[in-house]
Phi, psi and omega in degrees: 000345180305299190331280183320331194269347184288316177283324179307279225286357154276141159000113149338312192277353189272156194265356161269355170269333169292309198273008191239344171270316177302315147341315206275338184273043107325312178285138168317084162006308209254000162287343194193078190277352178217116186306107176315155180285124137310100223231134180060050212280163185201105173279126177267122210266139195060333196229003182110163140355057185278148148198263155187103182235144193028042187073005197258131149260079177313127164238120186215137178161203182258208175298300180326307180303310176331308199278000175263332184272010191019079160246136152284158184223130213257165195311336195278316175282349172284351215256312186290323195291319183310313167291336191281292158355294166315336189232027148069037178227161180254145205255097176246131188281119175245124155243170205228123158095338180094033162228131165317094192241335175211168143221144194245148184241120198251122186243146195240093169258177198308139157302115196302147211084344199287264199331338180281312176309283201320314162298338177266325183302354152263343139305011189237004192045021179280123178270154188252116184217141191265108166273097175205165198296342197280180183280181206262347184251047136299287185295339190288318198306312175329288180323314177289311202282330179263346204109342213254121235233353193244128198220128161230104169270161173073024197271164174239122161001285194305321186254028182281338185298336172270330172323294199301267185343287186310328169258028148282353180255358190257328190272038197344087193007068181268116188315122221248107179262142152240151184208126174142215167222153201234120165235138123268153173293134172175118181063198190286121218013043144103184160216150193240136160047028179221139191076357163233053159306086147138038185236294164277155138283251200283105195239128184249000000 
């Protein structure tokens, strides 16, 4: 239940904080009738979550953040982020204390239509590619599954704007759209769609 009150203080729209709060208002109300405070709450931009709930220091995020904060992450739980991977989910690590205590594995599924839109922007001969923060055997799973045959996974926020450059260079200079939301880091949670002007021809 930490979880929830932690994930409500992130961005609404992202969608695994979206899926760990919906999960949590499952649980009864009345089991837990007063939320604990989330206190020094701190968002890692790409990697997850700190916050200091009931004097515990909650960490929720991915394997990378665990490993800057040096949480072991013990054989069993590399084995679950590995399945989970496998089944085209996302593996997220909750540790309590600077110990490793859960993983929760998250599926984001495709937006209905996606698989039609793709098919046509390739009947429009426009090719498609995916740039996203997810493992790599997500996104392939994705990829496979809607069409899209060019994949950059594991990308960090802070760099999809040099993702985008290099693939400009595949799209050997053919004009190049984007669509979605482009976050960098800069001033408190970030900026959208700014600083990256002479990056897209197009940003939708």
């Amino acid at each position: 239940m930490q979880l929830r009150h932690i994930q409500e203080k992130i961005n609404s729209e992202h969608p695994l904080a979206k899926a760990v709060v919906e999960y949590a208002k499952k649980f009864r109300e009345d089991e837990n009738p007063v939320w604990p405070e989330a206190r020094d709450f701190e968002s890692i931009t790409g990697h997850g979550v700190k916050a200091i709930v009931q004097n515990k220091e909650i960490i929720v995020g991915n394997k990378g953040l665990m490993m800057n904060e040096n949480i072991f992450i013990p054989v069993d739980a590399e084995e679950i982020l590995a399945e989970t991977e496998g089944l085209a989910r996302t593996g997220i690590l909750v540790a309590m204390d600077w110990e490793l205590v859960g993983v929760l594995a998250i599926s984001d599924p495709l937006k209905p239509g996606a698989h039609e839109v793709i098919a046509i922007l390739k009947s429009m001969k426009v090719r498609s590619i995916i740039v996203t923060g997810d493992n790599w055997g997500t996104a392939n799973s994705i990829a496979k599954e809607v069409g899209i045959d060019i994949v950059v996974a594991e990308a960090k926020p802070e760099h999809k704007a040099e993702n985008v450059k290099e693939l400009q260079d595949v799209c050997g200079g053919f004009s190049l759209t984007m669509s979605g939301r482009v976050r960098t880091r800069g001033g408190r949670g970030g900026r959208r769609g700014r600083g990256h002007r002479g990056v897209f021809e197009v940003l939708i």
